[in-house]
C-alpha positions in Angstrom: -108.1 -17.6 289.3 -109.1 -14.1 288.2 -107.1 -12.6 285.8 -105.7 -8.9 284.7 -107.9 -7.0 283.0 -105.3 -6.7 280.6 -105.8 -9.8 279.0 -109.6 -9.8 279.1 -110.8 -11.3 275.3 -111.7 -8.7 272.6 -115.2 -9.8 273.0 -115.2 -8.5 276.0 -113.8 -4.8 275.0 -117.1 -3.2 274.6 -117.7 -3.2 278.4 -114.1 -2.6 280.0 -114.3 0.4 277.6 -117.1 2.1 279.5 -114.5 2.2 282.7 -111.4 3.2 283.1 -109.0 3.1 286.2 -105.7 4.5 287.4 -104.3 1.1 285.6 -102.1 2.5 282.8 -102.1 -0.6 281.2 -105.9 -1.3 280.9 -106.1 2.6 279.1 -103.1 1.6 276.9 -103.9 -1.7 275.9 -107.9 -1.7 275.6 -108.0 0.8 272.5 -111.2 1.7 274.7 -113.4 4.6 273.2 -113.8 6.9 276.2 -109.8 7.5 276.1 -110.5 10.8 274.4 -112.9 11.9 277.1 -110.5 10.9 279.9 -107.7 12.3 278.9 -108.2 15.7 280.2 -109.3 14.4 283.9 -106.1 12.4 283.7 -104.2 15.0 282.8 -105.6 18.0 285.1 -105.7 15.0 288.1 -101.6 14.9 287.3 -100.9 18.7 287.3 -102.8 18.6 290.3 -101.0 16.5 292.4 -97.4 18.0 291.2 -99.0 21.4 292.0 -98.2 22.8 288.6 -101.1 25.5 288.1 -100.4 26.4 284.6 -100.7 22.6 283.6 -103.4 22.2 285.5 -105.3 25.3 283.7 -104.9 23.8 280.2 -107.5 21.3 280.6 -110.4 23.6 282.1 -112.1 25.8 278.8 -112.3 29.0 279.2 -115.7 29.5 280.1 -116.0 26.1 282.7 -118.0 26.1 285.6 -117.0 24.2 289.3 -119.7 23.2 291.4 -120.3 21.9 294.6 -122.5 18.9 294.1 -125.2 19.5 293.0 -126.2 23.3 291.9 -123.7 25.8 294.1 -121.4 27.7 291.3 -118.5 28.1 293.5 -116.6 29.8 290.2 -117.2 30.5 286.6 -114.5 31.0 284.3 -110.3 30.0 283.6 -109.5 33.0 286.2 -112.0 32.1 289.2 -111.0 28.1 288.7 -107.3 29.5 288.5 -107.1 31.5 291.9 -109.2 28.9 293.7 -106.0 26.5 293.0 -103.6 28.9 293.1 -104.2 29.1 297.2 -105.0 25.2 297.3 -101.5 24.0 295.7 -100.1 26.1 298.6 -101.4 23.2 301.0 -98.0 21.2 301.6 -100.0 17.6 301.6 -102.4 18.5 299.0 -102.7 14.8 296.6 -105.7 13.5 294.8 -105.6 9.5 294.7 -107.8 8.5 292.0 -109.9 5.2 293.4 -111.8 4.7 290.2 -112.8 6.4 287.3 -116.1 6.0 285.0 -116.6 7.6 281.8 -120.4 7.8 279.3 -120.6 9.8 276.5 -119.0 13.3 277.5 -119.2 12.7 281.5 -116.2 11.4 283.6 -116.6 10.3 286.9 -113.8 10.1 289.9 -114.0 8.8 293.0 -110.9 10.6 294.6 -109.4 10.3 298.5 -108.0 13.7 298.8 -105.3 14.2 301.2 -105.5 18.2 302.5 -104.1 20.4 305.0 -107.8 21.2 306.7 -107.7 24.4 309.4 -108.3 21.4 311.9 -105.1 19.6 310.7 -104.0 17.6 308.2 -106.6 14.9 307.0 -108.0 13.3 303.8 -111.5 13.4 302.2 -113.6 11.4 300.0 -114.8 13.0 296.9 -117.1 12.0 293.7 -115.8 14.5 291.4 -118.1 14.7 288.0 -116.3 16.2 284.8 -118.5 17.4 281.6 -116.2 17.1 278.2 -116.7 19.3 275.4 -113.6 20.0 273.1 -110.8 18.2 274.8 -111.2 20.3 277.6 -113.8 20.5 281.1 -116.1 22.7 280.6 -118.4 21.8 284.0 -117.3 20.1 286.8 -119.4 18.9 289.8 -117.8 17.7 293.0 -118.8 16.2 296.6 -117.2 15.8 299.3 -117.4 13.4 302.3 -116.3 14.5 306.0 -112.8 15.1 306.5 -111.3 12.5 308.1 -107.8 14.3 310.3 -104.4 12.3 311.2 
């Protein structure tokens, strides 16, 4: 019988600390060294999905960049990232359900369903969202995005 990740052996700590999942428990209780370097896509993932711009904003440096996967700037800077969201939190569905999350050195990577309210309808989307980590905060982001699936 497979057991919790939880309650893998110590010895075994070296690997489970390269992922990291939605699982609370396995970020809590691992001690594992990409928790620094999650902690802002955790946290900006959150402020998303309660629609709170200003939280949101305090994980993105000043001076990021958001890309569509894998060279289109769509906007460099705090402001451009900031307006961007301002207009999607309007979306009434809007949620980003984290499937799982990867993390190397300074790079974080989330595969996301995103539930949207598309001009077509409401729907939900697959996306591999790619977060670059410098100073507690994203300073590049990279994201791509599947075909929108409507209700």
């Amino acid at each position: 019988m497979a057991r919790p990740l939880r309650k893998i052996e110590a010895s075994n700590r070296s690997l489970i600390g390269l992922f990291s999942t939605a699982n609370p428990d396995l970020a809590n209780n691992m001690n594992q060294p990409n928790a620094d370097v999650t902690l802002p896509v955790q946290m900006q993932l959150e402020a998303y999905n309660a629609k709170d711009i200003d939280a949101f904003m305090q994980w993105w440096a000043d001076d990021c960049e958001y890309y569509q996967f894998p060279s289109t700037l769509l906007a460099k800077g705090a402001l451009e990232i900031r307006e961007r969201h301002v207009a999607r939190f309007r979306e009434p569905n809007l949620f980003g359900k984290l499937v799982s999350r990867m993390a190397v050195g300074n790079l974080v990577i989330d595969q996301e369903i995103v539930i949207r309210n598309f001009p077509e309808g409401r729907g939900e989307v697959d996306v591999i969202c790619i977060y670059e980590i410098e100073n507690g905060k994203i300073a590049k982001a990279w994201f791509k995005m599947g075909t929108p699936r409507l209700d």
